[in-house]
Every structure is written in structure tokens, then in C-alpha cells.
LUMKOL-566216 format. One line per field, with one value per residue (C-alpha): residue in three letters; x, y, z. Coordinates in steps of 0.02 Angstrom, whole numbers, plus 50000, padded with zeros to 5 digits. Layout:
aa <- ALA/...;
east <- X/...;
north <- Y/...;
up <- Z/...;
***
This chain:
aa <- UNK/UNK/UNK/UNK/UNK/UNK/UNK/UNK/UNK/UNK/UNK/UNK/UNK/UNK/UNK/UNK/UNK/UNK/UNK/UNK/UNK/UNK/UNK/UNK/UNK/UNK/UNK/UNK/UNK/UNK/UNK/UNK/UNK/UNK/UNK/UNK/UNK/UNK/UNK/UNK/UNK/UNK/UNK/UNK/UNK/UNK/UNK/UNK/UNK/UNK/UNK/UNK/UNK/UNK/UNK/UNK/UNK/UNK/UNK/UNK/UNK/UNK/UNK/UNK/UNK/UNK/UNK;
east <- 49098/49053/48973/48922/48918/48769/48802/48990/49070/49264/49345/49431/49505/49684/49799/49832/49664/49670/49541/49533/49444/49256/49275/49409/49279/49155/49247/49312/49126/49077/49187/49171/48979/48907/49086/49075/49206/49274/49274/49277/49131/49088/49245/49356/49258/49304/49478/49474/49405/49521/49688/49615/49583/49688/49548/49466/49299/49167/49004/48958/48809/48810/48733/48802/48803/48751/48831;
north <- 49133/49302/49440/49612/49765/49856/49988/50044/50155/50199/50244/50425/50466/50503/50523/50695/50743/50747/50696/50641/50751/50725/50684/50548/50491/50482/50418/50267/50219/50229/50115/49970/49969/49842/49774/49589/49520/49342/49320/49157/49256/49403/49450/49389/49530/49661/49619/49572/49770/49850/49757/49822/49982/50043/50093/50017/49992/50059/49967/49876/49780/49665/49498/49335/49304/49126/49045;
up <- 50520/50434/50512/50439/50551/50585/50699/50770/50889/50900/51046/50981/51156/51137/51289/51242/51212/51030/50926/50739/50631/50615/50422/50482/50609/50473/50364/50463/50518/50351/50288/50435/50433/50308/50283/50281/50434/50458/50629/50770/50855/50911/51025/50898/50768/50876/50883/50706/50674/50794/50705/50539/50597/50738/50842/50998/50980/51110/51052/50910/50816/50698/50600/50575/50402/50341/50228;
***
């Protein structure tokens, strides 16, 4: 199935406190939202975006794309 991300938050939190930069941040969200995903379903997009990306994922909204 394809979905296309709406709305996405990244988990940032680092164990030693450190933070990416906010362009990084920015940069990153930018660049996931309106991707187009294939996915199984929804927890298989999350995992899907958190392979790609590195980042665990703290809330997300998206569509299901038909075909």
C-alpha cells in the first residue's frame, strides 16, 4: 500500500542530551512530509520511516494513497 505523510514528529532525544540542529530538524521533516511511503500499514510506515531515516518517530499522520 502507499501512504503519504501529513504531519510528523521525530524523537531528537539523544542519551547525552544533544540535539540536532534546528535546520537539521527542519530539514528532515521537510523532506518526510508529502513523501509518498510503501508500507504493509501503518506500523510498518513508521518502521519503514525510521530505517530510512535513523530517527524514531514520536507521532505521525498520514493518508493511504489509492491506487
Amino acid at each position: 500500500m502507499k501512504f503519504q505523510v501529513t504531519e510528523i514528529e521525530f524523537d531528537f532525544e539523544m542519551e547525552d542530551d544533544e540535539y540536532p540542529s534546528d535546520d537539521y530538524q527542519k530539514a528532515l521533516r521537510y523532506d518526510t512530509i508529502g513523501q509518498i511511503w510503501d508500507a504493509d500499514d501503518g506500523d510498518d510506515l513508521v518502521e519503514e520511516i525510521t530505517c530510512a531515516t535513523g530517527w524514531c518517530i514520536r507521532s505521525i499522520d498520514y493518508r493511504h494513497i489509492l491506487s
